[in-house]
N, C-alpha and C positions, 0 to 999 in steps of 0.2 A: 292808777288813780290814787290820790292821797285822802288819806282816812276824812283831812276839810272837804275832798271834793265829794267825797262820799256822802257825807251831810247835808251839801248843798243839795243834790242830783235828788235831794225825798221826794217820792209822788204823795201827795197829800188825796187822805182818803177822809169821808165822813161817813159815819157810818147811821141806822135809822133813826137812832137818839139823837142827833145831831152833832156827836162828839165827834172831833177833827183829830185823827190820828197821821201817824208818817213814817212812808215804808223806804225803806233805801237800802243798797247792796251793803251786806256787812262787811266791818273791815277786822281784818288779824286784833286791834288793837278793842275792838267787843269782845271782847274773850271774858274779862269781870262781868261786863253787864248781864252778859250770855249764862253765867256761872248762876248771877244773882237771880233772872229769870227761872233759870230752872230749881233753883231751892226755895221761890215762891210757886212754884207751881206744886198739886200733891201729888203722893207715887201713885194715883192712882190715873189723873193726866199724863204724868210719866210713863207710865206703864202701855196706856192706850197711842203713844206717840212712838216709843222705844220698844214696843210687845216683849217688853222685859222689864226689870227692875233698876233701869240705870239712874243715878242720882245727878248726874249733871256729865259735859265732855271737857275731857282730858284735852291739854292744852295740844298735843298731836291732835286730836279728832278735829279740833277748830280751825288745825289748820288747814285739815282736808278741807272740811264745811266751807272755810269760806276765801278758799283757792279757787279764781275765776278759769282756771283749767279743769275743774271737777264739773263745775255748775253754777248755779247762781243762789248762795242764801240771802234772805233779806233778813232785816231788823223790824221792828216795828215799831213806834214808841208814839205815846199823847204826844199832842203838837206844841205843847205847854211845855213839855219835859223831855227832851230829847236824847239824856242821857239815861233815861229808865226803860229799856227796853221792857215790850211785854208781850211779844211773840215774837217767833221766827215761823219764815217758811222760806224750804229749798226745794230750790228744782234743781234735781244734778242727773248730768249727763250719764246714760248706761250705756251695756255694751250692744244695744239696739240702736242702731241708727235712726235719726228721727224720735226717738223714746227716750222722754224726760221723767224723770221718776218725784213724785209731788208728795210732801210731808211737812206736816204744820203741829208747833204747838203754841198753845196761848193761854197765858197765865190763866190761872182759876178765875181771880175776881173779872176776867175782861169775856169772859164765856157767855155765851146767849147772848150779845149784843149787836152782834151779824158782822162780828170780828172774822172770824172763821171763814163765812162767804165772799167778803168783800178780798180777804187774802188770797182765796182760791181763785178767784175769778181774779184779781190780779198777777197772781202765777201764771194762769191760761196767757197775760198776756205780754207776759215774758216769756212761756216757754215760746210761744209762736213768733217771736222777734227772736230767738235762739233759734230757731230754723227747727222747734219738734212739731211733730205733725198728730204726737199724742204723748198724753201724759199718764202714767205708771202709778198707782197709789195702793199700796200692801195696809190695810185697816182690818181693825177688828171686827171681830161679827156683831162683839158689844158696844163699840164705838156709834151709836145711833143719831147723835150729832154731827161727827163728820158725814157720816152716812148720807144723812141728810141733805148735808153741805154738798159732798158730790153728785149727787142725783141731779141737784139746780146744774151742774155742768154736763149732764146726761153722760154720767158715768155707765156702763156695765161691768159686768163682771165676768172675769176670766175663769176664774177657780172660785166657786162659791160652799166648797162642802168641807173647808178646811174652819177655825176658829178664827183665822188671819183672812180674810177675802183678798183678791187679786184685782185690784179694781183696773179700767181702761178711759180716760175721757180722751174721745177725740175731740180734735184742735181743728 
């Protein structure tokens, strides 16, 4: 698909403020946007997204990220501005059949506005049009917003006595 069709294919989301955002499969050619997103974000969203100190992905990582053989990343951008990305989330294929692995970050300033929920619950309905029958999320213990966010999808927990939790939502 070409990076046009990519843009075209956005599912338009609203979120409770009423502000209209728009999610669509990332293409190779987000790689700046993707860049810029992540040095608006701070290392401490960083850090609870990467459970490390990474500053943004190397032009290899992206293109793992958003090779339709790995999984599915999406972009997310205002519906006003389509070229400003301000979250990503991927669901990428593991080596568990059926198990999609779920990981979201979203700019600082777009935080608390049920960006985060409305992204996850639109993962859940991608990974299930991907054929997984559950999705995979490794989150921090301090992470209490995702947390949050997963539980709406009736997440458990696989491993709970590490700092990293092992989360499970079934699909």
């Amino acid at each position: 698909m070409s990076d046009a069709s990519r843009r075209d294919a956005a599912q338009s989301i609203t979120l409770p403020d009423g502000t209209a955002i728009r999610t669509r499969a990332a293409a190779p050619a987000d790689l700046v946007p993707v860049q810029e997103l992540h040095r608006r974000c701070s290392p401490g969203s960083r850090a609870l997204r990467y459970h490390a100190g990474k500053s943004g992905l190397s032009p290899a990582e992206w293109r793992q990220l958003s090779s339709p053989e790995r999984g599915t990343t999406l972009v997310t951008t205002p519906a006003e501005r389509t070229d400003h990305i301000i979250a990503m989330t991927n669901v990428m294929r593991t080596d568990q059949h059926g198990v999609g692995e779920l990981a979201i970050l979203v700019e600082d300033a777009w935080q608390a506005r049920g960006l985060g929920t409305a992204l996850a619950e639109h993962a859940a309905t991608v990974a299930r049009r991907e054929g997984h029958h559950e999705l995979a999320a490794a989150v921090a213990a301090s992470n209490k917003p995702m947390l949050h966010v997963l539980e709406k999808l009736d997440a458990t927990p696989v491993d709970a006595t590490s700092p990293v939790l092992d989360l499970r939502i079934p699909l």
